[in-house]
N, C-alpha and C positions, 0 to 999 in steps of 0.2 A: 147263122141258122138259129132261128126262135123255136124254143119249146114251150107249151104250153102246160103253165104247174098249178091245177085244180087242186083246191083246198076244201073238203066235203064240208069242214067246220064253219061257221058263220063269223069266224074271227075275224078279222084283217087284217090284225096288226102280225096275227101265226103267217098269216100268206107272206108280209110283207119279209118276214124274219126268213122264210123256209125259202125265198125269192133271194134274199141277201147270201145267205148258206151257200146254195146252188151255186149261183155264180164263183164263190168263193172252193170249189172243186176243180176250178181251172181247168175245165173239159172244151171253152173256149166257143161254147154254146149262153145265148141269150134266153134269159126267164120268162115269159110272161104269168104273172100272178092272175088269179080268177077266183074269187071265192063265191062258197055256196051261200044263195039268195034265200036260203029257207037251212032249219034244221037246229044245231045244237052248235055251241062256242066252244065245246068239246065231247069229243065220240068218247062216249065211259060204259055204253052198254049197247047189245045188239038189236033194238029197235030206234036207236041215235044210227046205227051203222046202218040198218035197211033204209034209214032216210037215208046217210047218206051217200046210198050209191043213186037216190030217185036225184039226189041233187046232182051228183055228178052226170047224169043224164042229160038232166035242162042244162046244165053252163056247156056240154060240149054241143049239147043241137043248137045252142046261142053263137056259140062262136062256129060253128058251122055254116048258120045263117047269114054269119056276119062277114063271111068267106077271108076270115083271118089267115095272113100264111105263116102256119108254123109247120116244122117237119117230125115233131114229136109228142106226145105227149107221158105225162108225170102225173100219177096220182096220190096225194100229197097227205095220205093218212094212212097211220099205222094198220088199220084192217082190211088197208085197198080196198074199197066199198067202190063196184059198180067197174073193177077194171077187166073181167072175163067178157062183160057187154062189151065193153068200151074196145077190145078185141074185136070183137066180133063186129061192129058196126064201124072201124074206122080202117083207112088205108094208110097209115102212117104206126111208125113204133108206139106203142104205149106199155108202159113199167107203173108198179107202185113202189113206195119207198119201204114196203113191209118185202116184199118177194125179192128188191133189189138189196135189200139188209140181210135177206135169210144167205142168200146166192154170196156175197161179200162174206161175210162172218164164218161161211161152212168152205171155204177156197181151202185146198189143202187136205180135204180132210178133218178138217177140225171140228171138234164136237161143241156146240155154239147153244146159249143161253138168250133171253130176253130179260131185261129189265123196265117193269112197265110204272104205273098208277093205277089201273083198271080191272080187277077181279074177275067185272063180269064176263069180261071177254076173253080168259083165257081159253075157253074151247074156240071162239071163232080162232084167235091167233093157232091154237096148235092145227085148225085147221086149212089154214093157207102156210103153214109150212107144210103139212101133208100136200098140198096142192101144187108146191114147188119142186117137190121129191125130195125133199130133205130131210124126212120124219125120221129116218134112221140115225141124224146125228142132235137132233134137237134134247136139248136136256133138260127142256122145262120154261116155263114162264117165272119169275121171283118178282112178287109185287111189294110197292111201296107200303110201310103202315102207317097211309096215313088215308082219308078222303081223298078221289082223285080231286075236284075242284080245288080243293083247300093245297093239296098237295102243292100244284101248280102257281099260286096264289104269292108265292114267294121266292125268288129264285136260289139265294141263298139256301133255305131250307128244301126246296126242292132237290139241291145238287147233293146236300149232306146225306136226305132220304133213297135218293137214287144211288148214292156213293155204297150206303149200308146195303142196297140193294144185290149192287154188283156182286161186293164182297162174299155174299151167302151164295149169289151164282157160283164163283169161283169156287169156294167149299164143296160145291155138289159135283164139281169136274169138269166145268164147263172150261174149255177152252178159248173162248172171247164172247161176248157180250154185247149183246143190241142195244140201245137205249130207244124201248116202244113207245114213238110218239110224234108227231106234230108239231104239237105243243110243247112239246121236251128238247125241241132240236136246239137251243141256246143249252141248256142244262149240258146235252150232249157234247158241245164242242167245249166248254168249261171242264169235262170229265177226261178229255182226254189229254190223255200225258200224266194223270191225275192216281188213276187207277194200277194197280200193278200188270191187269188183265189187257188186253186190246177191248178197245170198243170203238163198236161199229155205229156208225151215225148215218140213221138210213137216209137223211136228204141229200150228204155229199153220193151215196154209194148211188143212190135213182140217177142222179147227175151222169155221175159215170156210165152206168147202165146203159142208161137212151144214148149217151154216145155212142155206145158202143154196138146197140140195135142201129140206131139212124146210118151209120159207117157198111154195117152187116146187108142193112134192106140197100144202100145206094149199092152193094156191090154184086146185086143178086139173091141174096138168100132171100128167102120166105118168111112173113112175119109168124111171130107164135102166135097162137088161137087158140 
């Protein structure tokens, strides 16, 4: 089974990486990579994000057109930009890797943090955790100090920024920890094991996710919308 992992950013080398990840969740599901044809190399504020949900638009009417057979789809940025459409308009599971992190991180009970690069978008993020029903255990967004571009620009210094990040997460009660991003998902898999905290890396957790919708819709249930 091919799933289909849209990447809103104009990266390709993030698809190609976020495509490596996926597979490596062992859900025993195939990636297909797709990145967005217009927009930004990385989402750091909310009109990069309304692009790019117009981008995740074009690449699924593209592969639509192109009558690809996959049985899922992934949307493959921290603000899931364009996946409530992406619902709404398609007959197969679709998750992003923001809702499939919140859903992962809050299992139990657990009262769950975000560790990002991007300031600006703290309100969009706390609001697809409201959108998830999770607002009651969210403890907050704790950003990197540094630039998000620059942030990212170095991975070593990325993971140390991200590390100190966690850390003030954990001090405020946060029971585990997201690492928000895309473009953060190497940083992410370098963190863990690293941290005293759990952290949650949302490309393996979408992984698992859409398994676990694709398994749910083959058995009957109704897709969310």
């Amino acid at each position: 089974m091919t799933v289909l992992l849209v990447n809103p950013n104009t990266n390709g080398s993030t698809t190609a990486a976020m495509v490596e990840i996926a597979l490596s969740a062992g859900t025993g599901l195939d990636f297909a990579g797709r990145t967005a044809p217009f927009g930004a190399p990385m989402i750091t504020e909310p009109e990069a994000l309304a692009v790019g949900a117009r981008a995740v638009s074009a690449l699924l009417e593209d592969a639509c057109a192109r009558r690809e057979p996959w049985e899922g789809v992934i949307i493959a940025a921290f603000g899931d930009p364009g996946l409530d459409e992406a619902r709404q308009r398609l007959p197969v599971p679709v998750c992003g890797i923001g809702e499939a992190s919140f859903h992962e991180a809050a299992a139990g009970g657990r009262r769950f943090a975000v560790a990002t690069t991007t300031p600006a978008l703290e309100d969009a993020i706390a609001a697809r955790v409201a959108r998830a029903g999770l607002a009651a255990q969210f403890a907050g967004t704790v950003f990197t100090d540094a630039d998000p571009v620059r942030a990212v620009a170095v991975e070593a210094r990325l993971i140390a920024l991200l590390r100190a990040a966690v850390e003030r997460a954990a001090r405020s009660g946060a029971d585990a920890v997201i690492i928000g991003g895309g473009p953060l998902a190497r940083a992410a898999v370098q963190l863990r094991g690293v941290c005293a905290i759990p952290i949650i890396e949302p490309v393996p957790a979408a992984a698992r996710r859409i398994r676990s919708m694709i398994d749910e819709h083959a058995s009957g249930a109704p897709l969310p919308r």
